[in-house]
PABAKOL-658736 format. One record per residue: x negated, y, z negated of N, C-alpha, C in turn. Coordinates in nm, 3 decimals. Example, Ala and Ser with C-alpha at 12.3 -4.5 7.8 and 13.67 -1.06 7.14 Angstrom:
! PABAKOL-658736
n_c1  n_c2  n_c3  ca_c1  ca_c2  ca_c3  c_c1  c_c2  c_c3
-1.319  -0.569  -0.780  -1.230  -0.450  -0.780  -1.320  -0.330  -0.780 .
-1.285  -0.225  -0.708  -1.367  -0.106  -0.714  -1.290  0.003  -0.787 .
//
This chain:
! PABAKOL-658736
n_c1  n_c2  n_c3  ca_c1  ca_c2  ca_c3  c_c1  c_c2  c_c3
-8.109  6.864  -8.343  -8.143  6.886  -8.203  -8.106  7.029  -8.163 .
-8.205  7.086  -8.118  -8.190  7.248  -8.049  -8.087  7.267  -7.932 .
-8.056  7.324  -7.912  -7.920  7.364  -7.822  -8.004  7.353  -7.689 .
-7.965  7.316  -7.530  -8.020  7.316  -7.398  -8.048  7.420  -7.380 .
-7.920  7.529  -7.389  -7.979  7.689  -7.368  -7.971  7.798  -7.486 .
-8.055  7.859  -7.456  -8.032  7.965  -7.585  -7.967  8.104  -7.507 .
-7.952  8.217  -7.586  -7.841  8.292  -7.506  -7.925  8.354  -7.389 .
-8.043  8.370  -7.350  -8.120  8.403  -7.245  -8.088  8.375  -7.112 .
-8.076  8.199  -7.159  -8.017  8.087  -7.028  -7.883  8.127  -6.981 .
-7.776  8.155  -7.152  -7.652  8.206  -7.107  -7.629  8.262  -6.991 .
-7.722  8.398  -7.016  -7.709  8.502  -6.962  -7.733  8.495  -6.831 .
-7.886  8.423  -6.812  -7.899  8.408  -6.642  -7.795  8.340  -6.509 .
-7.783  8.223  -6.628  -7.634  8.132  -6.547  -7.537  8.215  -6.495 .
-7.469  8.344  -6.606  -7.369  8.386  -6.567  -7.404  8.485  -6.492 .
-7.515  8.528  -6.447  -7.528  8.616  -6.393  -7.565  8.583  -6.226 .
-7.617  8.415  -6.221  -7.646  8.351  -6.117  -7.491  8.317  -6.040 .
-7.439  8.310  -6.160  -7.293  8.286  -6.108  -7.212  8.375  -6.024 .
-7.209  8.455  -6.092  -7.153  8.591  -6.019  -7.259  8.665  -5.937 .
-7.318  8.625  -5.907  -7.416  8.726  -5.828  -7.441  8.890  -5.811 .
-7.450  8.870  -5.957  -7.490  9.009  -6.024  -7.642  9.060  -6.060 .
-7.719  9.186  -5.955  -7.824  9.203  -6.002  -7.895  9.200  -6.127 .
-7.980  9.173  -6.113  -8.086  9.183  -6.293  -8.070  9.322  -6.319 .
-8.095  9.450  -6.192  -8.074  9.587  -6.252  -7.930  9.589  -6.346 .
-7.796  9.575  -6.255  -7.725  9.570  -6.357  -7.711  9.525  -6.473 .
-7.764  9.388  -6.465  -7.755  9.313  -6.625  -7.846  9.410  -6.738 .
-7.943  9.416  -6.652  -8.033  9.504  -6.771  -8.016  9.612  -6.840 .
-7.898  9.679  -6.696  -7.807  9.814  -6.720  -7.757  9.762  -6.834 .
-7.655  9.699  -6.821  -7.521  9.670  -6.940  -7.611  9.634  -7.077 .
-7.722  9.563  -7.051  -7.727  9.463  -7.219  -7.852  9.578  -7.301 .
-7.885  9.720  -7.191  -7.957  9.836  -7.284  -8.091  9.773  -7.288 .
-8.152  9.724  -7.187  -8.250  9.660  -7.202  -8.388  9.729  -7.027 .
-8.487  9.694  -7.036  -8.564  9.688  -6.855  -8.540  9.554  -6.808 .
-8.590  9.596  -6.695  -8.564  9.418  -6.605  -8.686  9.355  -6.654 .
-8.745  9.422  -6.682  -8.899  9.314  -6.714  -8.820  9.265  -6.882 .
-8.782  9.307  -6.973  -8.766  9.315  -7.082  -8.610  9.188  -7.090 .
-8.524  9.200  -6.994  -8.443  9.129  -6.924  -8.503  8.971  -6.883 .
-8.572  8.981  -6.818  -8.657  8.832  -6.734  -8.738  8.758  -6.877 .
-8.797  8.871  -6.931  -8.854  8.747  -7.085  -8.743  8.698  -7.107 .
-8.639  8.767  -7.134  -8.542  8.708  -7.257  -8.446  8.610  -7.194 .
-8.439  8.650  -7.048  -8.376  8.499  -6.974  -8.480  8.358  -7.012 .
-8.591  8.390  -6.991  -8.698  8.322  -6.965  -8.716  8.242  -7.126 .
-8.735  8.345  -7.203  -8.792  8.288  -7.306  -8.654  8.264  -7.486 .
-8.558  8.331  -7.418  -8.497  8.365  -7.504  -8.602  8.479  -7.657 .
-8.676  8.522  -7.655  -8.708  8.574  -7.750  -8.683  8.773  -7.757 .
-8.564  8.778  -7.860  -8.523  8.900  -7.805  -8.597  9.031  -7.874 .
-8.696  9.121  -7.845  -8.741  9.224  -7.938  -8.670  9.272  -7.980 .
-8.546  9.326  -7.903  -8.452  9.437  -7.954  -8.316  9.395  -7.905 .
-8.235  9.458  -8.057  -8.094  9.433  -8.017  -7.996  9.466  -7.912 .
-7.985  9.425  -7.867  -7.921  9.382  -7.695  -7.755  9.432  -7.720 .
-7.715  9.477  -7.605  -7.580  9.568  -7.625  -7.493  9.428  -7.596 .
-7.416  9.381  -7.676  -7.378  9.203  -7.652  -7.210  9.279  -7.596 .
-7.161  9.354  -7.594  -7.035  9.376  -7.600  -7.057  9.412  -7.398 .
-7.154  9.507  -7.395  -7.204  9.560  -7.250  -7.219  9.451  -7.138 .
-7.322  9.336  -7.175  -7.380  9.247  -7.106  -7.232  9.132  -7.136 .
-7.185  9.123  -7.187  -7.083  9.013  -7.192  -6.930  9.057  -7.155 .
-6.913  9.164  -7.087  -6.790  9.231  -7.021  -6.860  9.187  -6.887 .
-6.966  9.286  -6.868  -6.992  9.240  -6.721  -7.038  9.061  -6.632 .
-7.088  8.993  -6.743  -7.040  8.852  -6.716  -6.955  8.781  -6.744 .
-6.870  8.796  -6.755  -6.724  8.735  -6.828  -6.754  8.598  -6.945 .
-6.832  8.680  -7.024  -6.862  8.636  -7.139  -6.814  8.649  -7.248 .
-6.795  8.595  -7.336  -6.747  8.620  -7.504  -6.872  8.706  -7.591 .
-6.836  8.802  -7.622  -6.968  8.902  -7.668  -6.976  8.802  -7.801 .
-6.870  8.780  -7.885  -6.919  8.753  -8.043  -6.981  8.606  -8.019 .
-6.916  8.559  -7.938  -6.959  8.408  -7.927  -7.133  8.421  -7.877 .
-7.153  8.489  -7.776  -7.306  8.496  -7.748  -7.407  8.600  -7.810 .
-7.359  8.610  -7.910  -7.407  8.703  -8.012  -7.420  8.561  -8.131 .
-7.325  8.525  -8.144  -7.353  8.347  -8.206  -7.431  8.302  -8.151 .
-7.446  8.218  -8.091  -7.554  8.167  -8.025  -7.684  8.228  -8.027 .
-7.726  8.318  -7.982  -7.810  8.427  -7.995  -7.885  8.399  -8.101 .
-7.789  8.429  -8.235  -7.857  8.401  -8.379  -7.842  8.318  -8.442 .
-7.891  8.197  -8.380  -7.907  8.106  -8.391  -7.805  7.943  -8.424 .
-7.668  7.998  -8.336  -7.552  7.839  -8.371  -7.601  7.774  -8.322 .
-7.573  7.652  -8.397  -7.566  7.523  -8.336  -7.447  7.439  -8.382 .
-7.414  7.338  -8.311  -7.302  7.238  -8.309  -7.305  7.162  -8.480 .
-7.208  7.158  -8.594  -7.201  7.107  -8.666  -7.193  6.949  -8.622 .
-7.334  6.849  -8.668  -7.362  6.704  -8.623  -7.234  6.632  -8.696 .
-7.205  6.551  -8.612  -7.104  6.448  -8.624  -7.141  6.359  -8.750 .
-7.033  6.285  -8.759  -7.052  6.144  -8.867  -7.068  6.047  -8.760 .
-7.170  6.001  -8.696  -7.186  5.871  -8.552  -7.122  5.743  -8.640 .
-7.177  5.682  -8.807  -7.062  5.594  -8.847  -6.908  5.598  -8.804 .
-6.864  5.684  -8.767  -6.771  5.729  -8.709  -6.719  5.638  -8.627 .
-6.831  5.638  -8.527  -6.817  5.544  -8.368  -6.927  5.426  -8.396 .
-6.926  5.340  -8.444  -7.010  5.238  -8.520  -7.056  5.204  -8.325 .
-6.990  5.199  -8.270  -7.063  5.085  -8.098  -7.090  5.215  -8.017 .
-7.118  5.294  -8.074  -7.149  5.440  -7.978  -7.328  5.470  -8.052 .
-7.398  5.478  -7.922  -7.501  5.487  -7.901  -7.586  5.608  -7.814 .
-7.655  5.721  -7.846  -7.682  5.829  -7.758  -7.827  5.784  -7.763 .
-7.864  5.782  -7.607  -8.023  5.748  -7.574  -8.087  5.827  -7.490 .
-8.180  5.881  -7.568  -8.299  6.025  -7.481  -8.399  6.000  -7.452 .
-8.381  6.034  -7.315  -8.549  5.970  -7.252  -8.597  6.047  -7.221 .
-8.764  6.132  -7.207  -8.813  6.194  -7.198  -8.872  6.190  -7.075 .
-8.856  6.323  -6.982  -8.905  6.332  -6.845  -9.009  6.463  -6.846 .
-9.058  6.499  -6.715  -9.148  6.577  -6.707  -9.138  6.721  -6.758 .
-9.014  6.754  -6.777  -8.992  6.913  -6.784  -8.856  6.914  -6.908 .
-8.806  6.805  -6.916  -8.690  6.770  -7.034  -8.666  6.644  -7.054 .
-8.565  6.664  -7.149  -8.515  6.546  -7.224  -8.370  6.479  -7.177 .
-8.292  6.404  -7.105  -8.172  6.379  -7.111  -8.144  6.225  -7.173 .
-8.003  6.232  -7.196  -7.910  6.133  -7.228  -7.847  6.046  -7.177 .
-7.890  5.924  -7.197  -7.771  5.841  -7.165  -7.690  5.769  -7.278 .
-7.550  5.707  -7.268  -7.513  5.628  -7.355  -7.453  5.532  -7.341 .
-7.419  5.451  -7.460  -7.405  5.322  -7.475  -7.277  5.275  -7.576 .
-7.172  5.229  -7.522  -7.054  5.245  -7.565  -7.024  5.077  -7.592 .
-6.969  5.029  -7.670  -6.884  4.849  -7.656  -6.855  4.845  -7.754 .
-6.719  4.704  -7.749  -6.614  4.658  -7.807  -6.668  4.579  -7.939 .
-6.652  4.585  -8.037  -6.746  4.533  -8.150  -6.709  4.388  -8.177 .
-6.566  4.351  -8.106  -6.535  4.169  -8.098  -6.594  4.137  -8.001 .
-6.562  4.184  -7.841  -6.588  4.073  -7.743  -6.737  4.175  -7.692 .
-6.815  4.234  -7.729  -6.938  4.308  -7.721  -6.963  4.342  -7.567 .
-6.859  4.351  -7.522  -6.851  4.390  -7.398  -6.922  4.564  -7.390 .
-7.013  4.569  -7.287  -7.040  4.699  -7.309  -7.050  4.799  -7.226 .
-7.068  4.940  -7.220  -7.049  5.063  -7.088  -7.188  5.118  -7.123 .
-7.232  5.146  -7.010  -7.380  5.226  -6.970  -7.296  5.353  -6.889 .
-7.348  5.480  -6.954  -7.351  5.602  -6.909  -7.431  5.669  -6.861 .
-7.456  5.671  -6.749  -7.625  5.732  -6.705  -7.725  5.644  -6.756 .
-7.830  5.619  -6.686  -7.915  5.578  -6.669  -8.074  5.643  -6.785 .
-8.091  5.843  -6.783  -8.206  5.820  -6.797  -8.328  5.847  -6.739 .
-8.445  5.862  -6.761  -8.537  5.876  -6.705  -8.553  5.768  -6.673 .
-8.548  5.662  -6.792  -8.579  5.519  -6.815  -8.501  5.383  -6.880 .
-8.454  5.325  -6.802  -8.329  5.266  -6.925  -8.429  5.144  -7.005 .
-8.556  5.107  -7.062  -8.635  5.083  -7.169  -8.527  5.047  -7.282 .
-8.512  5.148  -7.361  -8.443  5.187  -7.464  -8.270  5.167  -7.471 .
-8.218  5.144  -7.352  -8.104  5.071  -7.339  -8.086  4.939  -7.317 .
-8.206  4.877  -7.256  -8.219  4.746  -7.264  -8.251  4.673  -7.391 .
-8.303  4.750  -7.480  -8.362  4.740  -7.648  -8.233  4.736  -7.731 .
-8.149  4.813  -7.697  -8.046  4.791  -7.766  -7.917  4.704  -7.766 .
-7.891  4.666  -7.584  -7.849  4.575  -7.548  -7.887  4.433  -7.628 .
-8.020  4.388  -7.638  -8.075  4.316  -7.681  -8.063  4.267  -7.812 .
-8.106  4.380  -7.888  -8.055  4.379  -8.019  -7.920  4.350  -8.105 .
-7.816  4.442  -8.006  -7.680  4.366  -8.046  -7.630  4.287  -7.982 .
-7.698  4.219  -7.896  -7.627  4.072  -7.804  -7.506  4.104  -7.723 .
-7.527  4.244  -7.656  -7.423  4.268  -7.541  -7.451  4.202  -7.453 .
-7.293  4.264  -7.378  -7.312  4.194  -7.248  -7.230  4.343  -7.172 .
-7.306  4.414  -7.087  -7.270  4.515  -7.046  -7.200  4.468  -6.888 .
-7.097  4.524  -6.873  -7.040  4.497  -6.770  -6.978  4.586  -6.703 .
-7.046  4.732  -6.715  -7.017  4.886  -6.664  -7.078  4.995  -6.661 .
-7.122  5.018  -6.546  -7.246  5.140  -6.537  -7.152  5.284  -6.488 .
-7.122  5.341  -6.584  -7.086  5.469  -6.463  -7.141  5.596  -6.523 .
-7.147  5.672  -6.397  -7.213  5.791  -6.322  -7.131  5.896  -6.344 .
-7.210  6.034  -6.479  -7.132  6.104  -6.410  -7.197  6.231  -6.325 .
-7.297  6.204  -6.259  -7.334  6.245  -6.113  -7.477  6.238  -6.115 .
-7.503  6.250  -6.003  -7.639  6.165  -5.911  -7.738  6.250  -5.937 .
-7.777  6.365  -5.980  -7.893  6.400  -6.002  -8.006  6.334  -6.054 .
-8.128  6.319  -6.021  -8.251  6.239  -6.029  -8.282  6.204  -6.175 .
-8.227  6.359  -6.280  -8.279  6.289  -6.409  -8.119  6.152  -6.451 .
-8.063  6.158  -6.429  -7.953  6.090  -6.470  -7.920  5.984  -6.412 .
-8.000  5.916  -6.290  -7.959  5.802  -6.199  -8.093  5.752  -6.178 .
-8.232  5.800  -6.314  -8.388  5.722  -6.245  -8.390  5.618  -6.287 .
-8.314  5.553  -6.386  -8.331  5.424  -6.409  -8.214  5.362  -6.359 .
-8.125  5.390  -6.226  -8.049  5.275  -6.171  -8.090  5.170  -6.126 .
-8.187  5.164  -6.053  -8.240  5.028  -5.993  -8.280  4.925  -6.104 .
-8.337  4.929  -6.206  -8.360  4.846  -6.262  -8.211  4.811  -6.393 .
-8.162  4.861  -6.402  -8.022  4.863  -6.481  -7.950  4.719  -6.367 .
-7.917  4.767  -6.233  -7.883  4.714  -6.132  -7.918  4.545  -6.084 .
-8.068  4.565  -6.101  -8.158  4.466  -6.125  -8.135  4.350  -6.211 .
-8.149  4.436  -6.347  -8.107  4.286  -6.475  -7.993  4.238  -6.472 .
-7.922  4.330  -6.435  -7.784  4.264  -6.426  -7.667  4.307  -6.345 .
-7.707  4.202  -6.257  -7.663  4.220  -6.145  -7.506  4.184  -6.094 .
-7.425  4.149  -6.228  -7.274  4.169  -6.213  -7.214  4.271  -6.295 .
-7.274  4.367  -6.252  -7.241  4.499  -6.365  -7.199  4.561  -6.259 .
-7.056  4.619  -6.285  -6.986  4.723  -6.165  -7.042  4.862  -6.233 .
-7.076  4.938  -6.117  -7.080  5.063  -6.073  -6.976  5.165  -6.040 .
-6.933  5.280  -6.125  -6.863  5.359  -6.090  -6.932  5.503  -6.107 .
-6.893  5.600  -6.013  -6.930  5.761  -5.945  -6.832  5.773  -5.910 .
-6.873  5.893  -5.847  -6.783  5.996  -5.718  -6.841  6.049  -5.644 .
-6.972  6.021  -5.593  -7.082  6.077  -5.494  -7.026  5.949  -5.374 .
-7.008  6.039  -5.281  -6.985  5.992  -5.154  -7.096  5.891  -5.065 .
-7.219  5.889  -5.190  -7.325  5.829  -5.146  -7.342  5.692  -5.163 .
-7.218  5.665  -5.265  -7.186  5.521  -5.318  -7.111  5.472  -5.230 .
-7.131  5.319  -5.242  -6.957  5.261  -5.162  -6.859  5.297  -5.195 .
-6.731  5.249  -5.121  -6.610  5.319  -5.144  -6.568  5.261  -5.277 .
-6.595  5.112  -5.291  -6.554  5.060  -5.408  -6.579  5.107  -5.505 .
-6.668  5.162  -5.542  -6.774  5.223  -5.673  -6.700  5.362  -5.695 .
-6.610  5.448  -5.607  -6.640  5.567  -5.630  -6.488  5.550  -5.747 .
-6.409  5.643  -5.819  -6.359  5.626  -5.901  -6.225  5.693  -5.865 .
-6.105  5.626  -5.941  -6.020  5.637  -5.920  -5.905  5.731  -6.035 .
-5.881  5.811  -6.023  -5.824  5.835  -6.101  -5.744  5.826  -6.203 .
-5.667  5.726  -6.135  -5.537  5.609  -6.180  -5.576  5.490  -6.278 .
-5.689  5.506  -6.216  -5.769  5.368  -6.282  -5.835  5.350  -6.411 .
-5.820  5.239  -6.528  -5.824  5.238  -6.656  -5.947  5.122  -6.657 .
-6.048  5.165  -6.726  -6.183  5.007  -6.784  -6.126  4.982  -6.887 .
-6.131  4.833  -6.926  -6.090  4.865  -7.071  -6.253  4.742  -7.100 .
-6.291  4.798  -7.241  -6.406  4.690  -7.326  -6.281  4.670  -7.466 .
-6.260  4.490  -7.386  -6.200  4.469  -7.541  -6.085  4.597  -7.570 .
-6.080  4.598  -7.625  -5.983  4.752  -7.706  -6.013  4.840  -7.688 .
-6.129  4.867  -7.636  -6.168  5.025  -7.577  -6.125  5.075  -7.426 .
-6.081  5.184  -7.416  -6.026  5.185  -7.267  -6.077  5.357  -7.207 .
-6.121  5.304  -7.062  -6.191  5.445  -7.040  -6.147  5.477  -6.932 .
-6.120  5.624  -6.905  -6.022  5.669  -6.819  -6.150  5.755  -6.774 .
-6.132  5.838  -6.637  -6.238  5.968  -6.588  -6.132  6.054  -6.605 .
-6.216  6.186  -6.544  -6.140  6.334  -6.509  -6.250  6.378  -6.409 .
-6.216  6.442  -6.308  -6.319  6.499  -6.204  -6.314  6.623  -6.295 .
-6.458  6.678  -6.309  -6.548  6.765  -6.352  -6.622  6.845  -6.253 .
-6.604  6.880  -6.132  -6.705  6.927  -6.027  -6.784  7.076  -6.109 .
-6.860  7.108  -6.002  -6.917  7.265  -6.035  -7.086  7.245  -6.026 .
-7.121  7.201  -6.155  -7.297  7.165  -6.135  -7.369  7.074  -6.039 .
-7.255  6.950  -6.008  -7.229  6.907  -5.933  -7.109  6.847  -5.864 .
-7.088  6.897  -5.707  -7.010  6.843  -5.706  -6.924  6.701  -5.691 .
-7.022  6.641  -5.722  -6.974  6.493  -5.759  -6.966  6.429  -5.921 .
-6.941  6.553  -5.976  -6.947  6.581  -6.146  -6.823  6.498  -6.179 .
-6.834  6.405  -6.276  -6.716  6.391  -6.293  -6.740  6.327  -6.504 .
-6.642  6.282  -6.592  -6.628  6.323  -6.710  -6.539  6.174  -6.749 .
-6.585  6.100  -6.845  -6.598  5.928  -6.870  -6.514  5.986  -6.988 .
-6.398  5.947  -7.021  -6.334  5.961  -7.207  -6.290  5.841  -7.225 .
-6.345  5.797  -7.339  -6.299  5.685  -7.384  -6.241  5.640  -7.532 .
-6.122  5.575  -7.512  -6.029  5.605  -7.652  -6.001  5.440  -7.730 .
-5.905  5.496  -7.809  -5.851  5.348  -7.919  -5.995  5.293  -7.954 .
-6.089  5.370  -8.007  -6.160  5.356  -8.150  -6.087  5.287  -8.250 .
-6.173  5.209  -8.274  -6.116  5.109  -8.436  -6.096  5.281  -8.506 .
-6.025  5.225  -8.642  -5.974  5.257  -8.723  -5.961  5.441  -8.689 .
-5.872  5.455  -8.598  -5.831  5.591  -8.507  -5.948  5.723  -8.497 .
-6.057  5.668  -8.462  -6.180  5.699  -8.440  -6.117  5.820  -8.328 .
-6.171  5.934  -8.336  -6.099  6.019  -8.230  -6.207  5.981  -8.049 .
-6.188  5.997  -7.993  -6.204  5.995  -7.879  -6.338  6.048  -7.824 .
-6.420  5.994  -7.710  -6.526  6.051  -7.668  -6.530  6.094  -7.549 .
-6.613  6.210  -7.521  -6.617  6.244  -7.394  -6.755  6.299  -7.317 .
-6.769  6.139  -7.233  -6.912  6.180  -7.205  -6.900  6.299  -7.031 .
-6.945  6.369  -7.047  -6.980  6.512  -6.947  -7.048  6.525  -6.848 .
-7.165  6.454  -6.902  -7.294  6.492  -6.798  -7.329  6.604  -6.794 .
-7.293  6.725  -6.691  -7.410  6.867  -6.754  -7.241  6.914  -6.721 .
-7.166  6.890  -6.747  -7.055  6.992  -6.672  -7.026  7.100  -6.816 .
-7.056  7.042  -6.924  -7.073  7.157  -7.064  -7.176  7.058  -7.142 .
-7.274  7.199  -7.199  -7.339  7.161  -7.311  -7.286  7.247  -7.412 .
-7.354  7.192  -7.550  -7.298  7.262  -7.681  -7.361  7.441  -7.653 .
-7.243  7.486  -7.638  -7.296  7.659  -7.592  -7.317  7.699  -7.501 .
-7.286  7.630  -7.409  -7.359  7.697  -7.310  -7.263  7.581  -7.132 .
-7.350  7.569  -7.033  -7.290  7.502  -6.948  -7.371  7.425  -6.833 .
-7.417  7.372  -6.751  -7.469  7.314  -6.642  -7.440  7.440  -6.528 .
-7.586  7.463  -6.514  -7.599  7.604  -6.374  -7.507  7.569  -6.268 .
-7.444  7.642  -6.255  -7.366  7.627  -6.097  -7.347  7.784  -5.997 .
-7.465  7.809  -5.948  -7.473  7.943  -5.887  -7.432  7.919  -5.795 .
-7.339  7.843  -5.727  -7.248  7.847  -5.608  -7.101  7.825  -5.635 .
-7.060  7.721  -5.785  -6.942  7.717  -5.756  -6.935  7.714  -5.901 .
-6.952  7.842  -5.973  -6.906  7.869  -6.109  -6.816  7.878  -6.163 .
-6.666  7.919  -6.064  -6.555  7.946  -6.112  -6.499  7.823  -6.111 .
-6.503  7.694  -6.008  -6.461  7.587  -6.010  -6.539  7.544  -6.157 .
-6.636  7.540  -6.177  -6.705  7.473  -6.274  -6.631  7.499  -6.428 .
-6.581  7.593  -6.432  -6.541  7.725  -6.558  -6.400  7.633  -6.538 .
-6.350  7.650  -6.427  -6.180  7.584  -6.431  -6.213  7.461  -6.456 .
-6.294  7.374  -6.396  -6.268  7.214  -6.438  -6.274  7.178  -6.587 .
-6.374  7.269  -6.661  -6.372  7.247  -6.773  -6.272  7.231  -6.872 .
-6.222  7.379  -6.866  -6.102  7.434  -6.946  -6.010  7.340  -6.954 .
-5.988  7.274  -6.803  -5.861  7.184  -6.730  -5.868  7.029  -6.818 .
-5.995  7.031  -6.771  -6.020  6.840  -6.811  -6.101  6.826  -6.964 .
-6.173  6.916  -7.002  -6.217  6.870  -7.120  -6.176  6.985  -7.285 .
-6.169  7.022  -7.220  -6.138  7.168  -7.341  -5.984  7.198  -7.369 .
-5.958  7.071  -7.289  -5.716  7.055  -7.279  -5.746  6.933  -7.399 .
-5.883  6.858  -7.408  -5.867  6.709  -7.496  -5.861  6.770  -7.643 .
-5.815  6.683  -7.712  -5.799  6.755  -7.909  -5.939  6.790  -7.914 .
-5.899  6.852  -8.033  -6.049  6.933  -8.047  -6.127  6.832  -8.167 .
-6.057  6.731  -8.189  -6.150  6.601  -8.289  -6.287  6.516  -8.144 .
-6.230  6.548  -8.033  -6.291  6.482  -7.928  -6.456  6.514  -7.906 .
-6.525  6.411  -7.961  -6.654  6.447  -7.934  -6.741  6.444  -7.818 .
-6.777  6.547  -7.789  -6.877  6.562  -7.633  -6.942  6.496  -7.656 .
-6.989  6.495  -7.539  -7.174  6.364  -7.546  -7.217  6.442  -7.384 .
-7.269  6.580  -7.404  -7.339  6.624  -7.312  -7.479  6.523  -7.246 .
-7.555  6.605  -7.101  -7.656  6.492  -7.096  -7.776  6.574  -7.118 .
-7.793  6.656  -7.201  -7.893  6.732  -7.241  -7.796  6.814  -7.394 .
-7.905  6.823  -7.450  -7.862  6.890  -7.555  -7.795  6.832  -7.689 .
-7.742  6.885  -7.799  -7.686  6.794  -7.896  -7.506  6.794  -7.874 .
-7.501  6.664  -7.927  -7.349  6.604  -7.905  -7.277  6.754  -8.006 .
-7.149  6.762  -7.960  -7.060  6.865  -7.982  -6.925  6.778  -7.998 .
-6.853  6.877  -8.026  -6.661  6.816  -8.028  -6.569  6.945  -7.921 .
-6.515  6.905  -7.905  -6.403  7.033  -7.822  -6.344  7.151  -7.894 .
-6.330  7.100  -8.051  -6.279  7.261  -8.142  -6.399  7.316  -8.155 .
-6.532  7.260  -8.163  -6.616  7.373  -8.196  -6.671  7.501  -8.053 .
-6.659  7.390  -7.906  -6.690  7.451  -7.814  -6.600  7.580  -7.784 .
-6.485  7.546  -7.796  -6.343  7.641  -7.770  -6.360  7.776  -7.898 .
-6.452  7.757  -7.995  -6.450  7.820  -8.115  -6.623  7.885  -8.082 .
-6.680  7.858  -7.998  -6.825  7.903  -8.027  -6.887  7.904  -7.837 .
-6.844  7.837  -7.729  -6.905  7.782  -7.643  -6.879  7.991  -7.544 .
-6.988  8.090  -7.507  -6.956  8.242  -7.472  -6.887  8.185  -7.326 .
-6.886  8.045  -7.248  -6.829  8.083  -7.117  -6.673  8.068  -7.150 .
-6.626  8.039  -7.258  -6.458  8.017  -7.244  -6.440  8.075  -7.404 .
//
């Protein structure tokens, strides 16, 4: 699976972030603004780009987005790994996102992570292994990630709901303190704000046979890169560092776009940290 952004995207984010002209950027990375806007746009770079220039002035990692650039991607996991861990991509008008599918392999108790364009393909699998899902949570309300709530809601209709969008009941929204457990699996949050601010970050631990830990995100980091936040970038940059990039670095991401990652490779390759 291809990375969400390539260093083009990098570049625009951080530059949306800080609210730094395109003249300047174009200044620093030795490039025109027209010559600038393809390569946000398209990532396709004609000429070698001053990575040390353009990545001082966005508080970027030059070698790291010089990686990326030429081409990293996230070394893929062993998913035997997590035998009841399930990543499901549904295809929408303009992209692709993720939801997933987590449960206890005795009492098949199971967790829904986002929804989806379409939850189809989560109901297929439900099916298949004779769950019984008894946990939907949110980690924030944007349209591609909450289009298949109603019917999730629908089939089964004693399935608790947890967020942090103020748009939910109070019951639903999430607690900090507060532990799910499936069977032997037990899932804690971390507020994640920035892309959104009702962002928040699902980890869930005590994997059979000391399976390291998962951590589903939503857009708050993808492999390389991050979820746009041209209003509250620096919160976005701190929540990360704080709540997901503090977890061991065996801890595997489960972004909602893009390919699954771990925390040593992001901390080792990701240009915003």
């Amino acid at each position: 699976m291809s990375l969400e952004d390539h260093a083009g995207d990098v570049i625009a984010k951080s530059r949306r972030m800080l609210k730094i002209s395109e003249n300047a950027v174009a200044e620093a990375a030795g490039l025109s603004v027209a010559e600038l806007g393809d390569y946000e746009d398209a990532g396709d770079l004609k000429k070698e780009l001053n990575w040390s220039g353009v990545a001082g002035l966005l508080e970027l990692d030059a070698a790291k987005l010089e990686r990326v650039a030429k081409g990293w991607v996230p070394e893929p996991p062993r998913l035997e790994t997590w035998r009841e861990f399930r990543q499901i991509t549904t295809n929408g008008p303009a992209m692709d996102v993720h939801a997933y599918l987590i449960w206890d392999e005795v009492t098949r108790e199971a967790a829904i992570f986002d929804t989806g364009f379409t939850p189809e393909p989560v109901f297929e699998i439900i099916e298949k292994e004779e769950l019984n899902p008894t946990c939907l949570f949110i980690t924030h309300m944007h349209g591609d990630h909450v289009a298949g709530l109603a019917p999730i809601k629908n089939r089964f209709a004693k399935i608790k709901m947890k967020a942090e969008s103020e748009t939910v009941p109070r019951h639903c929204r999430n607690n900090r303190t507060e532990f799910h457990h499936l069977g032997s699996l037990r899932i804690s949050n971390r507020d994640t704000p920035g892309h959104a601010m009702d962002g928040v970050t699902y980890i869930v631990g005590n994997f059979p046979e000391d399976a390291p830990s998962v951590a589903i995100v939503g857009d708050a980091i993808f492999a390389g890169s991050m979820g746009g936040a041209p209003n509250a970038g620096e919160l976005a940059k701190q929540k990360v560092r704080e709540q997901i990039l503090s977890l061991p670095d065996d801890t595997l991401i489960c972004p909602g776009h893009g390919p699954l990652t771990t925390v040593g490779q992001e901390k080792a390759n990701n240009p915003f940290y």
